[in-house]
C-alpha positions, 0 to 999 in steps of 0.5 A, a space after each residue: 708801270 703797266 709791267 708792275 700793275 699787271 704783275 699785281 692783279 696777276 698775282 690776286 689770282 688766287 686757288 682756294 683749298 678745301 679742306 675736308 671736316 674730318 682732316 687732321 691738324 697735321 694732315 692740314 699742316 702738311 699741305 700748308 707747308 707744301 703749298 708754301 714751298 711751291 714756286 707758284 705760291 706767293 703766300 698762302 693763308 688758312 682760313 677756318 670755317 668760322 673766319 670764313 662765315 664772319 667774313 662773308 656775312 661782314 660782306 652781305 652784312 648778316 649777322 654771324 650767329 644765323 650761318 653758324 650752323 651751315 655744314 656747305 662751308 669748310 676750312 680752306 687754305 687760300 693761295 695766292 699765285 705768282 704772276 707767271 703762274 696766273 693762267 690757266 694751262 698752268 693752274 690746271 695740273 696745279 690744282 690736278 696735284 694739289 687734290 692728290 691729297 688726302 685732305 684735300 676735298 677740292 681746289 676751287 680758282 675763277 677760271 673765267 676770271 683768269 682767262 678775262 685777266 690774260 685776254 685784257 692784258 694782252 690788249 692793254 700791251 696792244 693799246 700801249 703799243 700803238 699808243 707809244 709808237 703814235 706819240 714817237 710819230 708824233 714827236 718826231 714829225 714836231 721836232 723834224 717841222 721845228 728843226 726845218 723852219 730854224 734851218 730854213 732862214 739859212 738856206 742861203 747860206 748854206 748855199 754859200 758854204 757850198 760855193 766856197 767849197 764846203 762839203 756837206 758834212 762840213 755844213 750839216 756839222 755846226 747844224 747838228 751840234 747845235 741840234 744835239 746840244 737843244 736835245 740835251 737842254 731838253 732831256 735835262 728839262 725833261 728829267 726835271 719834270 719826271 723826277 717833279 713828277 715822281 715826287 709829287 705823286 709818291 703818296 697818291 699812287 694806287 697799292 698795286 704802284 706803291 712804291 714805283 716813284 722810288 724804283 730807280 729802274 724805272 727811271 733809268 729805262 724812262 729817261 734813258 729812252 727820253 735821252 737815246 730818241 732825243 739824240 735820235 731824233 734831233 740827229 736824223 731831222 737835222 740831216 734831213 733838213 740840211 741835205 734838202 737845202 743841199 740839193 736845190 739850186 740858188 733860184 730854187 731857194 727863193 721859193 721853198 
């Protein structure tokens, strides 16, 4: 999801064209349709000088006829970029390439805005990092204390399957089964919840996630994960858990 909505305010990234008064229709044709042909154009709009005017004082709310007049404003072809496109190093030869054009006047983008969106990025990806690998530590650490407390009324029969001869993986088996089998009832929950969630929250979603409840991939690689760490998890604690009772001797039992 942090994927789709970085793509979505990269793409917001716009380089504004402006077009010389004395151009021709066909001149601004021509770029229009060079700027669309580009892999760095998601979509472009012209945008006449009088749209431009009507738009920017519907946005400060003056009245239209008092810039009419005004000379400083040109047409101009709005570009929207794509995403892997929305950086600087790349938008500058961009721009560079674009003013070769005859009708071009100049190309305009935020660059500060640019250089802003790349830099929040890469700390959201930081934040969502350690984020993710604090919530692992911390499921872990639940799951291993939970597993340890079932198994622990049952030291002393573990105990007992070792005098009779058991091997340890005689007795970590049933332990583990049992624990996989918890995991699967969990994922099963789990799956249940995150597909509640997905329907319940399809139509308040922001634009910029419209349509991220209905992507299956999203799924697939949320509870995929969900199902890999369960088994992981679940596994690992429960071997833990089962080697430590292993270990000690009978007396030592009675004061774990």
């Amino acid at each position: 999801m942090s994927n789709r909505l970085t793509t979505y305010v990269l793409e917001n990234v716009t380089l504004t064209v402006f077009v010389k008064e004395n151009s021709t229709e066909e001149a601004r044709l021509n770029l229009e349709k060079y700027l669309a042909g580009q892999p760095y154009t998601t979509k472009e709009k012209f945008i006449d000088k009088e749209t431009a005017i009507r738009e920017l004082c519907e946005e400060i709310g003056e009245d239209p006829e008092d810039y009419k007049d005004i000379n400083r404003i040109l047409d101009m072809v709005e570009v929207h970029m794509n995403a892997q496109y929305a950086n600087n190093d790349s938008i500058i030869p961009i721009a560079e390439s674009i003013e070769l054009f005859d009708c071009v006047d100049h190309v305009d983008y935020q660059e500060d805005m640019v250089d802003r969106i790349g830099n929040n990025i890469q700390k959201l990806v930081s934040v969502l990092i350690c984020t993710a690998a604090v919530l692992l530590l911390i499921s872990y650490v639940l799951i291993s204390n939970t597993i340890q407390l079932l198994i622990h009324s049952d030291r002393f029969l573990i105990h007992t399957m070792t005098l009779v001869g058991a091997s340890p993986s005689f007795v970590r088996r049933p332990y583990i089964m049992e624990s996989l089998l918890i995991a699967v009832v969990a994922f099963v929950l789990a799956t249940c919840y995150m597909l509640s969630l997905g329907y319940f929250l399809k139509d308040d979603l922001p634009p910029s996630l419209d349509g991220m409840t209905s992507d299956p991939m999203l799924y697939i690689v949320v509870l995929g994960s969900i199902f890999i760490f369960s088994i992981i998890f679940t596994t690992v604690a429960t071997h833990r858990a089962v080697s430590k009772y292993l270990r000690h001797q009978v007396d030592d039992l009675y004061y774990i």
